[in-house]
N, C-alpha and C positions, 0 to 999 in steps of 0.2 A: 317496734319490738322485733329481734330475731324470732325465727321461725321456732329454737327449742324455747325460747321467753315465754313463746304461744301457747305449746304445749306444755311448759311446766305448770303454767295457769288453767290449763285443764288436768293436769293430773291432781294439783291441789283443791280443785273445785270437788273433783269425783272423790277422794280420799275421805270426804265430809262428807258424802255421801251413805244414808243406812242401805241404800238395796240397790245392788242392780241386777237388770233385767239384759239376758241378752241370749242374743238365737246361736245356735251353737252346732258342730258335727263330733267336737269330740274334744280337742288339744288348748281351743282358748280358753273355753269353758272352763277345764281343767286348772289353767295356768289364772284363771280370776279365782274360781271357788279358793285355791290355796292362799294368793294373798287376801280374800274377804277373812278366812277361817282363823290367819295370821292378826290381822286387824278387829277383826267381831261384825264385820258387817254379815246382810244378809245376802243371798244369789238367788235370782230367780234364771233357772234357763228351762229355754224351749229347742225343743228336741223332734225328730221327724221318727215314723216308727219305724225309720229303714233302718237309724242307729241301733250299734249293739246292745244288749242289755247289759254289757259288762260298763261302758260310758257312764249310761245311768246311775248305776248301783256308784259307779269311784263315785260322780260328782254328787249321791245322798250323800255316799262316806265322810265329805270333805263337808257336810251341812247346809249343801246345798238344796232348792227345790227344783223340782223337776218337774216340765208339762211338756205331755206329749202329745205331736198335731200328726195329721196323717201326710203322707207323703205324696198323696193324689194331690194337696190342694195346690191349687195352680197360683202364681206370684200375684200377689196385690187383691187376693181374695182374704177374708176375714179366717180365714184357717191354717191359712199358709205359718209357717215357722217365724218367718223375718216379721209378719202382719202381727200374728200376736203377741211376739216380745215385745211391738215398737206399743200395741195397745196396756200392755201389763206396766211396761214403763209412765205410759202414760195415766194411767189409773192409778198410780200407786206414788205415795207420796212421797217425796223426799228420795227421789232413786233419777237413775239415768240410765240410757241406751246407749253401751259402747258400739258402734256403729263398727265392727273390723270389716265391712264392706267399702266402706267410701272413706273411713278416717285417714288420714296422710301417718300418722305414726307407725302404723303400719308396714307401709314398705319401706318409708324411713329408718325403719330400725333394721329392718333386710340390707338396705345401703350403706349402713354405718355398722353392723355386726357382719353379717352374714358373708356378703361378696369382699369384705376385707382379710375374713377368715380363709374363703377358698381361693383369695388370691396367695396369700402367705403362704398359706401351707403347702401349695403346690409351685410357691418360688415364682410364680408369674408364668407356669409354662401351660395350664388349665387351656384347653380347645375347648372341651364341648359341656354345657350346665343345662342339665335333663333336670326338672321339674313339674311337677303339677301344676294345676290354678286352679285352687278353689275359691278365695276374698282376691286373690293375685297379688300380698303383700311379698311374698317369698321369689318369685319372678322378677316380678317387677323393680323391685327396691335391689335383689342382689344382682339382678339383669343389668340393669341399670350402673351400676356399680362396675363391673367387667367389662362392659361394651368401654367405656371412658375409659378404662385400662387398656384395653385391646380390642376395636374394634372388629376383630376380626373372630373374635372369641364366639360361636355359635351358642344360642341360646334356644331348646330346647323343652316343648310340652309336652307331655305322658299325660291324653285326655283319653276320658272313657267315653266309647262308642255311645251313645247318648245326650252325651253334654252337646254345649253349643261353642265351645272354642273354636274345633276344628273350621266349623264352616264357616265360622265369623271371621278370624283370620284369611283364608281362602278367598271368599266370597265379598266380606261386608256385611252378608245376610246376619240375622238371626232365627234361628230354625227351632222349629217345634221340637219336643225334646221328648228322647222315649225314655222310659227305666230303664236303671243300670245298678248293679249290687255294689260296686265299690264304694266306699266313703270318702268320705270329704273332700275330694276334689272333682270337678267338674262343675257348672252352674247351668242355671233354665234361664235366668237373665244376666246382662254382661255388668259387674259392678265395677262401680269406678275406678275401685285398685289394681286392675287387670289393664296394665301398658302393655298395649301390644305391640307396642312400636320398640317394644324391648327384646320383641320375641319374633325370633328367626321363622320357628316352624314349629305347628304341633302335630302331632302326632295320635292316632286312635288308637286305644290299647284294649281288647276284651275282655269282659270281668273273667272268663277263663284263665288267659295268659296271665291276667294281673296276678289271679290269684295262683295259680300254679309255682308262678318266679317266685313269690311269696314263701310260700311253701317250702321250696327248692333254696332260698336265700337262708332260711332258719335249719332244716335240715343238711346243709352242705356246709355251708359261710357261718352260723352260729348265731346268726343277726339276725331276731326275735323278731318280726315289723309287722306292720298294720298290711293291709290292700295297696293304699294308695303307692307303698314305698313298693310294690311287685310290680305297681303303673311302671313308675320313672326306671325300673330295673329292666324292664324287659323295651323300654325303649331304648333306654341308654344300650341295652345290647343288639339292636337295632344297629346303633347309630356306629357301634363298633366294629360289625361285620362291615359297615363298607370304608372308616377312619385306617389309615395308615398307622404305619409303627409308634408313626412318633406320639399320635394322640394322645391328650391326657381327657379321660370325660368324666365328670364328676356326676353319680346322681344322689339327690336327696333322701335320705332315710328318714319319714314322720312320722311314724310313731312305732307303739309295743306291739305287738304279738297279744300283750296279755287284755287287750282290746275285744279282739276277736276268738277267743277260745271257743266260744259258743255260733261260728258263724265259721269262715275260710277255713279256720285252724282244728275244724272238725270235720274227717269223714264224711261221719253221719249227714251232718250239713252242706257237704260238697256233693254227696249221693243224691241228697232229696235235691238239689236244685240242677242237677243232673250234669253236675261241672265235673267231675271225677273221671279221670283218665280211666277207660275199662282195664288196662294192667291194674291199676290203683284198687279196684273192687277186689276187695277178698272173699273167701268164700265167712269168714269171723264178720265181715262189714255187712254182707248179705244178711247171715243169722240176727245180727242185732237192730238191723233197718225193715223188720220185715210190715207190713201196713200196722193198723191200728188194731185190728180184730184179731190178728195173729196169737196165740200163745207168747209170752217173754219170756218164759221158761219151757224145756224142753220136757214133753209128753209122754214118757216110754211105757210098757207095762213089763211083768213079771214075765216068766213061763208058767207058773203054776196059778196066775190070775186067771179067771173063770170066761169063759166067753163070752158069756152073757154081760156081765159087769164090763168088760172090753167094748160091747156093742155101746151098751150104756154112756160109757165114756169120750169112745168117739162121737157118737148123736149129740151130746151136749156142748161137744167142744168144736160141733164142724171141721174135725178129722176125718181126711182121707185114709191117710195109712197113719201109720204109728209103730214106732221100732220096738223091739221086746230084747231087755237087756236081761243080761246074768252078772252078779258082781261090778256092775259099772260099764262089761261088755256084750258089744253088739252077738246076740243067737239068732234072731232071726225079725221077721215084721208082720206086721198086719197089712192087710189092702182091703177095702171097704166092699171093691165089687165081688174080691175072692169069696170075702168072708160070709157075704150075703147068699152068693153063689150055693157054697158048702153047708150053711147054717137051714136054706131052702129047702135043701135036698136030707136033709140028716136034723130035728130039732134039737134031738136030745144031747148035739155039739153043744147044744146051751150052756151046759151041767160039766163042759170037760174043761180042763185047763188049757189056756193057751198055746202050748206047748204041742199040740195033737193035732192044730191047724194052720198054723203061722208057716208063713213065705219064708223063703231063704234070707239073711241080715239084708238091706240097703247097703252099698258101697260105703266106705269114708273119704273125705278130704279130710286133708290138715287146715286148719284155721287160717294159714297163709296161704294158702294156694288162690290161685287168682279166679275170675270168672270162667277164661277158659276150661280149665284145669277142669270145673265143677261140671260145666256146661258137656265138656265129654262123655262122664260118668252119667251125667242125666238123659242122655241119647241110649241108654241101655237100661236106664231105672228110672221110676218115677219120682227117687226122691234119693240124699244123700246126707248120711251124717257128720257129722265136724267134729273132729280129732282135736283136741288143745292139750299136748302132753301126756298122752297117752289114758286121757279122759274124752267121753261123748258128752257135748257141752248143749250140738244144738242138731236142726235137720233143714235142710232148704229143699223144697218141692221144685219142678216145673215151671210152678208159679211165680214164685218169688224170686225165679230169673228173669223171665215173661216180664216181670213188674218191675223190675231191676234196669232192665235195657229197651223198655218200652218207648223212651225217646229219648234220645240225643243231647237234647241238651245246647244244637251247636246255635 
């Protein structure tokens, strides 16, 4: 029998199939749960809990189940991702384990779609194909494909500082492998669909850089994408600062944007994992990342609130200071050593309004001003409040700079 004779008789075997079971980072998973959803089968996939929660939630949407393993567990332990889909397949009756790690359809279908695509469409004049390697069907099968076109045509990897491409290629080794935020490409062990013998050079790219280009490709170019497509972007731009005129280099775009809303594609989340360019920090990103214990709304008092009830307020809320608004604007603040200070010396301030003891206002930012910006005004004040349109929305201390730029990140 020819080779597609072979796989049609696995496609019809699986088709009769009630469930399958298979380990997943995001885009296969996706593309079986729609045909199971299409047909009435069932899906079980296993998921690492590095994956986004947005992954999860499409592949319940599409009626699939979902089991999530931890991303410490190390290859060929009973916890790992690939171990327990291959054991839920095997547990589980009448189902099968799509293997996109070692199956040959796989890259086969990179060879027969993919590299006849980017050969067309670029008329045969394609130099250089920047991709990832997560299963290696996409490299390998459209690598593969190009090279036999044009030998000369470079074939290019966008791996994450962590994986084991780089030094496998390089070396031969296989090296112990640290974390890395980007998704789905990269591997801890080499699977069989990853022809390296297709692939010129890899390349390491920082979940920073990845994610930044990312970033920078949906705000500038309009093209929504995942991480992995900010890998192969910011190598392919690599590979272009030193290609001449003539080169043409193509890189891979895999997936949405709308993957990661809750991860790269948020601030918040680029702040907490301390990836965010310090211009990027606004003093608006400040106010809404402030720790746990923090206030989420902002704390002000009256002028005609009582001092007492002020002392009160702050004790409870482990306030320092606290600004005192009139109509929505900044009159003046509280400071906790003043106030104690004044209240020591005079008790009967207890009984007076706020108004008869309160500091000069705290300075303002506007919402956009960046860290610098804030970081100035707080070399002269202990604390600054945020302007949003000609509203006081929020206040950032000292501290919440301190805790903001406390490390690097690099």
């Amino acid at each position: 029998m020819t080779w597609h004779e072979n796989q049609l008789d696995d496609l019809q075997r699986w088709m009769l199939a009630a469930v399958t079971s298979s380990s997943t980072s995001g885009n296969t998973g996706i593309g079986l749960a729609i045909a199971a959803a299409v047909k009435g089968y069932k899906c079980i996939f296993v998921m690492t809990d590095k994956a986004s929660v947005e992954k999860a939630r499409y592949l319940k949407a599409l009626g699939a189940d979902v089991v999530i393993t931890p991303v410490s567990a190390k290859p060929g332990t009973a916890d790992h991702y690939v171990s327990t889909a291959r054991r839920i397949a095997a547990e589980t009756p009448n189902s099968f384990y799509p293997d996109q790690y070692s199956h040959p359809a796989n890259p086969e279908a990179h060879y027969r779609t993919t590299g006849p695509e980017l050969w067309e469409q670029t008329e045969g004049r394609i130099t250089h194909f920047v991709s990832g390697i997560g299963t290696g069907g996409t490299i390998s099968g459209a690598g593969k494909f190009l090279k036999e076109k044009d030998p000369s045509i470079k074939v290019i990897s966008a791996d994450p500082f962590g994986s084991i491409y780089k030094t496998y290629k390089d070396t031969g080794n296989i090296p112990e492998t640290t974390p890395y935020l980007v998704e789905g490409i990269g591997q801890e062990v080499l699977p069989a669909n990853a022809q390296l013998q297709y692939v010129d050079e890899v390349m390491n790219i920082t979940d920073r850089e990845s994610f930044e280009t990312a970033r920078q490709l949906s705000r500038v170019e309009g093209i929504f994408c995942g991480g992995s497509t900010g890998t192969n972007c910011a190598a392919a731009l690599r590979v272009a600062r030193d290609a001449d005129d003539s080169a043409v280099i193509v890189f891979i775009v895999c997936d949405t944007g709308e993957h990661y809303l809750s991860k790269f594609h948020s601030d918040e989340w680029m702040k907490e994992k301390r990836l965010l360019e310090p211009q990027k920090i606004t003093a608006g990103l400040i106010g809404e990342t402030k720790g746990k214990a923090a206030p989420r709304e902002l704390v002000a008092l009256a002028p005609d609130d009582l001092v007492a009830a002020a002392l009160a307020k702050m004790n409870e809320m482990g306030l320092t200071q606290i600004p005192v608004l009139e109509d929505g604007k900044p009159v003046g603040s509280l400071r906790e050593n003043h106030l104690l200070s004044k209240v020591f010396n005079d008790r009967d301030l207890l009984e007076e309004p706020v108004s008869k003891v309160m500091d000069k206002s705290f300075p303002t930012v506007d919402v956009d001003d960046d860290i610098n910006q804030v970081t100035r005004k707080l070399r002269t004040s202990p604390a600054v409040l945020i302007e949003e349109y000609g509203r006081i929305t929020g206040i950032i201390t000292r501290h919440d700079v301190l805790d903001t730029t406390g490390n690097d990140g690099n």
